[in-house]
Phi, psi and omega in degrees: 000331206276315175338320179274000198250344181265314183305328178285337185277329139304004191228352114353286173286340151306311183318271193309328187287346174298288168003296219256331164321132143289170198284323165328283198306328179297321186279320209290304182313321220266316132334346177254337185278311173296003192254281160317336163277347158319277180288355180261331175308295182315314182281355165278304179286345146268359158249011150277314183320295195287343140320266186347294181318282134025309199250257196335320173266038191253319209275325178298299195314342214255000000 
């Protein structure tokens, strides 16, 4: 709980700082945030995949 309450509260203050941004700079920000969350996607679902595999044949084995 306190995490979605921090989380908001950071995204409050992103939010407001947009504001006062030009609009270039807002984006060019807002393209660096999607990219990395981009690339945070990938590298998780690629480490479930690899998980999975892993977990499953220990579990055929035992």
């Amino acid at each position: 709980m306190i995490f979605l309450v921090a989380a908001l509260l950071v995204l409050g203050v992103l939010v407001g700082a947009a504001a006062y941004l030009p609009l270039p700079v807002t984006l060019v920000l807002g393209t660096l945030i999607l990219l990395w969350l981009a690339v945070f996607t990938v590298r998780e679902r690629g480490r479930r995949r690899a998980r999975s595999r892993t977990g499953h044949l220990t579990e055929k084995g035992a």
